[in-house]
N, C-alpha and C positions, 0 to 999 in steps of 0.2 A: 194506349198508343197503338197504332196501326201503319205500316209498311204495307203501301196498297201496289206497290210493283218492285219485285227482287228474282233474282235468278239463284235459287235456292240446288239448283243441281248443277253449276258450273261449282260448289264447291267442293273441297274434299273433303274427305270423311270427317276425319280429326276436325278440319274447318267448321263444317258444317254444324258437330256436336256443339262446339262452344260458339257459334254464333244460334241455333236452337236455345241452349240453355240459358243465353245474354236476355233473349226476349220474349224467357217463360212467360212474361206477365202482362205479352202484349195482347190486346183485342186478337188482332188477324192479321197473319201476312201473307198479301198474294204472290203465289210464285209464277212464274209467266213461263208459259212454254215457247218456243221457238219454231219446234219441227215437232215432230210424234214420236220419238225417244227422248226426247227433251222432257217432251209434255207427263213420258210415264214416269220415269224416273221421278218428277214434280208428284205426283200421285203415291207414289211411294212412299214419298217424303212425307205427304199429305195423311196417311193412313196412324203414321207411329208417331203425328203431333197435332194433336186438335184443333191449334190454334194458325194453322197452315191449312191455305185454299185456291187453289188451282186456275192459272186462263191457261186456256189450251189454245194455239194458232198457229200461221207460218206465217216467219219474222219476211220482211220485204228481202233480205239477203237470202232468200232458202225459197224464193217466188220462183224460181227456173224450174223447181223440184214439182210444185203446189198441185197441179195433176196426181201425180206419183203420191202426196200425202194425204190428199183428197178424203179419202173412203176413211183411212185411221183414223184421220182428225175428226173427222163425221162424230165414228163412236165414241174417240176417249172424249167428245165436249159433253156428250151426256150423261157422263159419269156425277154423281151425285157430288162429289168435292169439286165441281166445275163453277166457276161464277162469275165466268168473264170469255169474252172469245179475244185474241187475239196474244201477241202481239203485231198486229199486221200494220199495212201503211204504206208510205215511199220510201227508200233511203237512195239518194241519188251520191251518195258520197264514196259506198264500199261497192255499190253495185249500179252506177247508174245504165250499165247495159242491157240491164233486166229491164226497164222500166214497159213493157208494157205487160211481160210477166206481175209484174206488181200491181197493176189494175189489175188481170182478171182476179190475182189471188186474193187482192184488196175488197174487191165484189162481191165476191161466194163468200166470204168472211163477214161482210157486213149482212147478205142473206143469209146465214146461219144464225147471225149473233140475235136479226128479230126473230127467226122462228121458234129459236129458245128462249126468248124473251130476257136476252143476256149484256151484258152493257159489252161495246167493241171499243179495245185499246189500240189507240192508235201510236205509230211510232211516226217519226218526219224528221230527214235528217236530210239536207242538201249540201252539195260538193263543197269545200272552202272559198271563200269570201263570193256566197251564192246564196239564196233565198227561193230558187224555184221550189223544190218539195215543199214549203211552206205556202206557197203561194196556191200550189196545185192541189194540195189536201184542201185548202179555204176551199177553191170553189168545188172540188169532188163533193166536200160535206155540204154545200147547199145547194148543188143539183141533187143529191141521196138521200138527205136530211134525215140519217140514222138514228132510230127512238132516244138511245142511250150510248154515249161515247164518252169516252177518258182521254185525254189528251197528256200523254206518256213524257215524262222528264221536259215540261213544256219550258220555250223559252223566249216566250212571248211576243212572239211576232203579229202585228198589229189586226194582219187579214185573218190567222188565225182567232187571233179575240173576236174580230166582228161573228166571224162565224161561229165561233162556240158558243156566244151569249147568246146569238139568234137560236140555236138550238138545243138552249140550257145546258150544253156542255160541262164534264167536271175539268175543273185542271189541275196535275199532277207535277208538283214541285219537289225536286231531286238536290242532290249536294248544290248546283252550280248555282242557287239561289244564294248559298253564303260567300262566295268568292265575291271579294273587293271589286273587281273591273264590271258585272254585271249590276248595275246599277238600274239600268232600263228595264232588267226582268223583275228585279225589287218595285220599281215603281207599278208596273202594269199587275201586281200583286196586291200592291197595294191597291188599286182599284175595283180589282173581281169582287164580284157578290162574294162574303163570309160562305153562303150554302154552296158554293160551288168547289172549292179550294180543297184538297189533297194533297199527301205528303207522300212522299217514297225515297229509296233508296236506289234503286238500277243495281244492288247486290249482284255481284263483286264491283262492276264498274261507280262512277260516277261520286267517289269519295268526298263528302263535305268538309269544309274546316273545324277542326282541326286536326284532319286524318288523309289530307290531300296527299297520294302519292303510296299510300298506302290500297290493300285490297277492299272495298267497303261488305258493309254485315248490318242485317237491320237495327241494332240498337245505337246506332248512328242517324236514323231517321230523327233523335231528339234534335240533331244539332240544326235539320232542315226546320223542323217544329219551331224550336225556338230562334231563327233567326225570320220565320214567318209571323210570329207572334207580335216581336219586336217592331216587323214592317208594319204591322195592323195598330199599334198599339194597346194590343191585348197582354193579356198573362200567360206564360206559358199554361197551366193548368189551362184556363178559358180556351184555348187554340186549342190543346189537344180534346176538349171535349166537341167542341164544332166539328174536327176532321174525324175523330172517331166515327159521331154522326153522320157525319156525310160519305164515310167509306161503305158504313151499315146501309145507310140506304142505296148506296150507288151498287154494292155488290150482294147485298141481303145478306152481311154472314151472320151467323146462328147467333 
């Protein structure tokens, strides 16, 4: 089992032990930085559990800062537990005033991510009943055409898929893949290439059923597993060994 995106240092201690101990027996789980305190704390975390490995970046809310985190973020990405840059992108929903902070920091993250030859996680969230951030990452990623990209708690927006298949993009399926109303994200799941398909949790946010409303923790990524499983008409077991695969090769972990 692998949890390819959680935020392992928004939790508390106590938290944190018994969600570490739930998922002694998983492959790997990435923890996403946000900002460069975010990222060390993740690193920390990264040192005292083997099976914990690291994206370091600055989230599109923290892009007014991205100057100022610059030079950190530089060093902590070539930290040896590093295997991912970001989580960068658009979010036009908590910050849509940043937005052209958000390109430059979106830029230099996606030039870092090739020169470490690192896959770049993207985030894409637009204002309510709106689609621009989705629409604007489509054509960002086929003007820049990034080696290696992850498409973070995706929810399948149509320009987005043309764009990720054209450039072998992974896609990352979070809780709201089990929620009853998303039917359209089930179907467009159903379609992706098997090799491209990832699982995660958004740890603490993004709680699947039957833990909706509650804090989420990665040994809740089975319940994203198996209702992706279900969508393919595979076996759970069969699912998790595809996504395992496919997190190994998209983030090389050990």
């Amino acid at each position: 089992m692998t949890d390819t995106h959680c935020h392992l240092d928004y939790l508390e201690p106590s938290e944190l032990a018994l969600a570490l101990e739930a998922a002694q027996g998983f492959q790997a789980m990435l923890s996403i930085g946000t900002e460069p305190a975010k990222s060390r704390h993740n690193l920390e975390i990264a040192h005292s559990a083997p099976n914990v490995w690291v994206a370091v970046g600055i989230h599109p809310t923290e892009a007014e800062r991205w100057r100022e985190f610059k030079q950190e973020t530089l060093e902590l990405a070539r930290h040896e537990r590093v295997r991912a840059i970001g989580e960068s992108g658009l979010d036009f929903y908590w910050t849509p005033q940043t937005r052209p902070q958000q390109y430059q920091a979106l830029d230099w993250q996606a030039e870092l991510a090739a020169e470490l030859e690192l896959p770049l996680i993207l985030h894409v969230r637009s204002a309510k009943d709106d689609d621009r951030a989705e629409r604007e990452v489509a054509e960002w990623l086929k003007l820049n055409r990034p080696p290696r990209v992850v498409l973070h708690a995706f929810g399948g927006h149509p320009a987005l898929v043309e764009a990720g298949l054209e450039l072998s993009a992974y896609f990352g399926f979070a809780g709201p893949l089990t929620y009853k109303k998303n039917t359209q994200m089930r179907e467009v799941a159903r379609q992706l290439p098997l090799e491209r398909l990832l699982v995660e949790t958004d740890t603490p946010f993004l709680p699947p059923e039957p833990h909706r409303g509650k804090r989420n923790q990665p040994a809740y990524v089975r319940h994203t597993l198996e209702k992706l499983a279900e969508v393919r008409g595979l076996s759970t077991v069969e699912m998790e060994r595809i996504t395992d695969a496919n997190a190994r090769r998209c983030f090389a972990f050990a």
